[in-house]
C-alpha positions as CSV (number, residue, x, y, z in Angstrom):
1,X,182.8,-165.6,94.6
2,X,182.2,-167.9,97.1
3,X,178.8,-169.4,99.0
4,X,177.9,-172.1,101.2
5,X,176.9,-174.5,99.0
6,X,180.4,-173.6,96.1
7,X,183.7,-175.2,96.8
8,X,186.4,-173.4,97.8
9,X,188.4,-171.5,95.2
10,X,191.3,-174.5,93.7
11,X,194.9,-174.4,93.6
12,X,195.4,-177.5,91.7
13,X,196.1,-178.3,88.0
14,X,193.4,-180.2,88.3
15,X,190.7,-178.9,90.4
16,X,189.2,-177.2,87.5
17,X,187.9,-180.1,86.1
18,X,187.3,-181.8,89.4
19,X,184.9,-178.9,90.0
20,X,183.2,-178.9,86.5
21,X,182.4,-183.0,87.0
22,X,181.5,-182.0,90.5
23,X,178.9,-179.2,89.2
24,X,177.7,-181.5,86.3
25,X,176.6,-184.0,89.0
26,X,175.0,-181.5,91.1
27,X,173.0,-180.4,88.2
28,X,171.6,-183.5,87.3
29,X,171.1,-184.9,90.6
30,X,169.1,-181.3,91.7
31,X,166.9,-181.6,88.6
32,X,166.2,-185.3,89.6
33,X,165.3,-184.4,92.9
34,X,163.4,-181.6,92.5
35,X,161.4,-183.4,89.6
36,X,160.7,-186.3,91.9
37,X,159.8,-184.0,94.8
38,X,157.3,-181.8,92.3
39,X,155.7,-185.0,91.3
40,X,155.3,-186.8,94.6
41,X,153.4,-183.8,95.5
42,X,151.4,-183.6,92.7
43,X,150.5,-187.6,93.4
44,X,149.8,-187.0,97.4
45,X,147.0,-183.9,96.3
46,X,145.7,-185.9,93.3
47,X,145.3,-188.9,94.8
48,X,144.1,-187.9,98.4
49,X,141.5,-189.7,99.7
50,X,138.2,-188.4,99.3
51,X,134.3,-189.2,100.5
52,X,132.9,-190.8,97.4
53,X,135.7,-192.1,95.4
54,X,137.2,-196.0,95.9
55,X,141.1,-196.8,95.4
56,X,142.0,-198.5,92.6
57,X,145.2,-200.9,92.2
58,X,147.6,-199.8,89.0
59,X,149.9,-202.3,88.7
60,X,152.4,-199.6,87.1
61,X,153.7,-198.5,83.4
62,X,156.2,-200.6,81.8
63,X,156.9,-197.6,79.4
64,X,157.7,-195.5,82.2
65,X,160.0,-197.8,83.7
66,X,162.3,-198.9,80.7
67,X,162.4,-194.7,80.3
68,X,163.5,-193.9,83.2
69,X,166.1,-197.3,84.1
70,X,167.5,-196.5,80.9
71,X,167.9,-193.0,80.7
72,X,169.6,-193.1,84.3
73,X,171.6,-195.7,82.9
74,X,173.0,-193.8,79.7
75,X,173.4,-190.4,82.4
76,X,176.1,-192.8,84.4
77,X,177.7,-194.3,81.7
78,X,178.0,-190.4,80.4
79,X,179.3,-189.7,83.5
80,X,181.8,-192.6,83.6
81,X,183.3,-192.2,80.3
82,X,183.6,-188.0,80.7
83,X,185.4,-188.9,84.2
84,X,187.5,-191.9,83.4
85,X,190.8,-189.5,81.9
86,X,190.3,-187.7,84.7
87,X,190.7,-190.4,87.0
88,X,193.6,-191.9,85.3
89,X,195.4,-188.3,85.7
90,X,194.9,-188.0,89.3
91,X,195.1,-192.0,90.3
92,X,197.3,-194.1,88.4
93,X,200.6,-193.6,88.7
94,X,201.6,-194.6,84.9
95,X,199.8,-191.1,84.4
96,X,202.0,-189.4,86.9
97,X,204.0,-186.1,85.6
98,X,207.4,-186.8,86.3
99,X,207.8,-185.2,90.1
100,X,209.9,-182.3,91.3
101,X,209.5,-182.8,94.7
102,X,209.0,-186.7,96.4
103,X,208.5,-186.9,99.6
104,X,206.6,-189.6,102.1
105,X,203.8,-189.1,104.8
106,X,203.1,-191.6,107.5
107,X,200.0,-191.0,109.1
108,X,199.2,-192.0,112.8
109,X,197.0,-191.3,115.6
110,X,197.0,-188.1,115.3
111,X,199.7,-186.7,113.3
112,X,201.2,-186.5,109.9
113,X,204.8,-186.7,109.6
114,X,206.3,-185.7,106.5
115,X,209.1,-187.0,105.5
116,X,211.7,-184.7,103.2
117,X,214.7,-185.3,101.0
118,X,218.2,-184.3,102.6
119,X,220.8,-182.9,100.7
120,X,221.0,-185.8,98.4
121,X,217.7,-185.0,96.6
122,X,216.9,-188.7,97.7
123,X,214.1,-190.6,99.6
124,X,215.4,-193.5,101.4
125,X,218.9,-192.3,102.3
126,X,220.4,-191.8,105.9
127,X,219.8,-187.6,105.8
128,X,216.1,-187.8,105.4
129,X,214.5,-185.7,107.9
130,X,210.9,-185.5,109.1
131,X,208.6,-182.6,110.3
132,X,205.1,-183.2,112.2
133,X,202.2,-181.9,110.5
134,X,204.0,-179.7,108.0
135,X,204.0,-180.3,104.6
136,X,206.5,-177.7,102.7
137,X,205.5,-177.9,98.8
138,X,206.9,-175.2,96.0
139,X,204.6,-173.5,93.7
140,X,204.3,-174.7,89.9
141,X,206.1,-177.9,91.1
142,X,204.6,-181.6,90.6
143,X,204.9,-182.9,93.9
144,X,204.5,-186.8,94.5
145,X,203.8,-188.3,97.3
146,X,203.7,-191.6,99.4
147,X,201.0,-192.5,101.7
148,X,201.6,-195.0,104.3
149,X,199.6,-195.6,107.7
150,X,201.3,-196.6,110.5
151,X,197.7,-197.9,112.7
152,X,194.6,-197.7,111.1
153,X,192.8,-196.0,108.1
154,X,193.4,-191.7,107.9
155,X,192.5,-189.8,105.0
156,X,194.7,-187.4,103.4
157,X,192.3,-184.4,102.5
158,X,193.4,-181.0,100.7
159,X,190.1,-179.2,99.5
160,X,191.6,-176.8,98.1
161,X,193.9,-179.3,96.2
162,X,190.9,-181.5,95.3
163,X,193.0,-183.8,96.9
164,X,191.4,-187.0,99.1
165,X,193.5,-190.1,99.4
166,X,192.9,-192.9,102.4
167,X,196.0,-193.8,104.2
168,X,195.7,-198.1,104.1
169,X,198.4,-199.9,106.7
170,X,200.4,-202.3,104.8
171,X,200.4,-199.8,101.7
172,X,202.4,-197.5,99.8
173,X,199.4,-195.1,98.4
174,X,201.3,-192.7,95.3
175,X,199.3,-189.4,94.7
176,X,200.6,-186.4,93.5
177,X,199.9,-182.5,93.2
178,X,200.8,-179.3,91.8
179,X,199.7,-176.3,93.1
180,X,199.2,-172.9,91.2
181,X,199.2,-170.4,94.5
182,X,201.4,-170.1,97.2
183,X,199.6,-169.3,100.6
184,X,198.8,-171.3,103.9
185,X,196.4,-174.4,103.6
186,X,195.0,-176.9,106.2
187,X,195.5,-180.6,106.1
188,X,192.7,-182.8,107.6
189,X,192.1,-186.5,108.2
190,X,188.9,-187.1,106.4
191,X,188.6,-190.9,108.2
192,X,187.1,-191.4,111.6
193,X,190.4,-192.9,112.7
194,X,189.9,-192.9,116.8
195,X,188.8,-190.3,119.8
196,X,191.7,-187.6,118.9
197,X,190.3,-187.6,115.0
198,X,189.1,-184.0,115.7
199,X,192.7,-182.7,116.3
200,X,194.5,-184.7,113.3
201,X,195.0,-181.7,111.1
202,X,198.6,-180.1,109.4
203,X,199.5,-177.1,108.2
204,X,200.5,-176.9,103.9
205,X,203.1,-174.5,102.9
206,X,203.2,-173.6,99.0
207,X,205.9,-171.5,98.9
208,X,207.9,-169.4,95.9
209,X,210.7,-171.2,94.4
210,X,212.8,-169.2,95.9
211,X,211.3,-169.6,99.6
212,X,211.4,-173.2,99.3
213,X,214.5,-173.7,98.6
214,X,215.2,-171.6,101.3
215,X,212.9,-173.3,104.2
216,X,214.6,-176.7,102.3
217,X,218.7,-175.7,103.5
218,X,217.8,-174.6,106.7
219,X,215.8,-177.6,107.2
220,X,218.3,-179.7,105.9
221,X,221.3,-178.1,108.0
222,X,218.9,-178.7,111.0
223,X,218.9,-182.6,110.2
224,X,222.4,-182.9,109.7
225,X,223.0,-181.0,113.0
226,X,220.6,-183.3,115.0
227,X,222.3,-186.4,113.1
228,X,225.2,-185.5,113.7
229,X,224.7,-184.4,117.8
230,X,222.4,-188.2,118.0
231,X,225.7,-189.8,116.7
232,X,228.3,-188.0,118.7
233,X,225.5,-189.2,121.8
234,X,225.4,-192.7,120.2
235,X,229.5,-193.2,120.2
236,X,230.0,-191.9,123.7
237,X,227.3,-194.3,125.0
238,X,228.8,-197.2,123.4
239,X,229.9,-199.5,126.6
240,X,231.4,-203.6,126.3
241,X,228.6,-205.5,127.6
242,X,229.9,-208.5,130.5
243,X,230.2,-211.1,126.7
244,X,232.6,-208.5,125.7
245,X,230.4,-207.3,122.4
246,X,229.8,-203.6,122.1
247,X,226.1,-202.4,122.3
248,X,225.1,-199.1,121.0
249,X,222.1,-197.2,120.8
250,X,220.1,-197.1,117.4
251,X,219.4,-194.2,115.6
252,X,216.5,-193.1,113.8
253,X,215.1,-190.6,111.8
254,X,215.4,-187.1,112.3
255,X,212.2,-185.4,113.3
256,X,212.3,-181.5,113.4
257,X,209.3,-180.0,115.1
């Protein structure tokens, strides 16, 4: 059951133990707070000034102090050494499950565009094809991405994945997913990345197996058709320029909208 102040329900592998870290935290950090609120209270009414009675200086407790530096101390290292597995699961990519599904996303102001596979399984490769703001995963798969940024800083940001990853220009960020339930998700830039920020969301798909490998060939027959239509266009606007060489137009990726 869902509140205002609970996460929403996870679809990742590993949201689960995201959330319990998450909750641990919250836990410790509400005691802390509320302890330190109770007391500063009980100081302001116990120390108020009153007719009669002079101020006196107290230079402060050493006990107290090596108490509470070190017990804050031991509570991160806890926290450090509980979440430091975790962190090599989600982050580094020598931890990585080997992927069903790669695929790239290039973030810009304001738009992700995904980049898919084309019939040849392979990134990289002349029948890649690219959709704005859609990103098209299968269910039970391990899906690893590429992050690039093609401007400034974004952040790629899933809650329901658990997922938060900035987009860095000049590097290729890997993080990778697998989701548990198909359904419709939103994608949000989690980086104030310029005036249009507000509007840089995408749509997630997790579909069946069976639905995603359907969206996948009509995608892919899409591509080919629009590579094949750009290079019919490109040959028939080849012309001899007055040197005699031939110039053609250059092609680029496919995008389907």
């Amino acid at each position: 059951m869902e509140s205002f102040w609970r996460l929403p329900e996870t679809l990742s592998t590993f949201g689960a133990d995201i959330d319990r870290l998450f909750y641990a935290v919250v836990w410790i950090t509400g005691i802390v707070f509320v302890a330190v609120e109770v007391t500063l209270v009980v100081f302001l009414v116990k120390y108020r000034h009153r007719e009669g009675h002079k101020a006196a200086f107290v230079h402060g407790n050493n006990k107290l102090e090596i108490l509470w530096t070190g017990a804050t101390a031991v509570i991160v290292l806890v926290l450090g050494l509980v979440s430091w597995g975790l962190w090599q699961e989600i982050k580094n990519p020598a931890y990585f499950p080997e992927p069903g599904l790669e695929l790239e996303i290039a973030a810009r102001q304001f738009e992700w565009n995904v980049k898919y596979p084309g019939a040849d399984g392979e990134l990289g490769t002349d029948d890649d094809y690219v959709v704005r703001n859609q990103l098209h995963v299968p269910v039970d798969t391990p899906v690893r991405i590429t992050l690039l940024a093609e401007d400034v800083i974004h952040s790629f940001f899933v809650p329901e994945l658990r997922l938060k990853q900035d987009a860095v220009p000049g590097m290729q960020i890997p993080v990778w997913f697998e989701a548990t339930r198909a359904g419709d998700y939103t994608i949000g830039c989690a980086e104030l990345c310029g005036l249009g920020h507000y509007r840089m969301r995408g749509a997630m798909t997790v579909h069946s197996a069976d639905a995603f490998q359907q969206w996948r060939q009509e995608r892919q027959v899409a591509a080919a058709g629009a590579l094949d239509a750009g290079a019919a266009a490109d040959i028939g606007s080849s012309a001899t320029d007055a040197g005699g060489e031939e110039v053609a137009a250059a092609t680029g990726a496919t995008h389907v909208h």
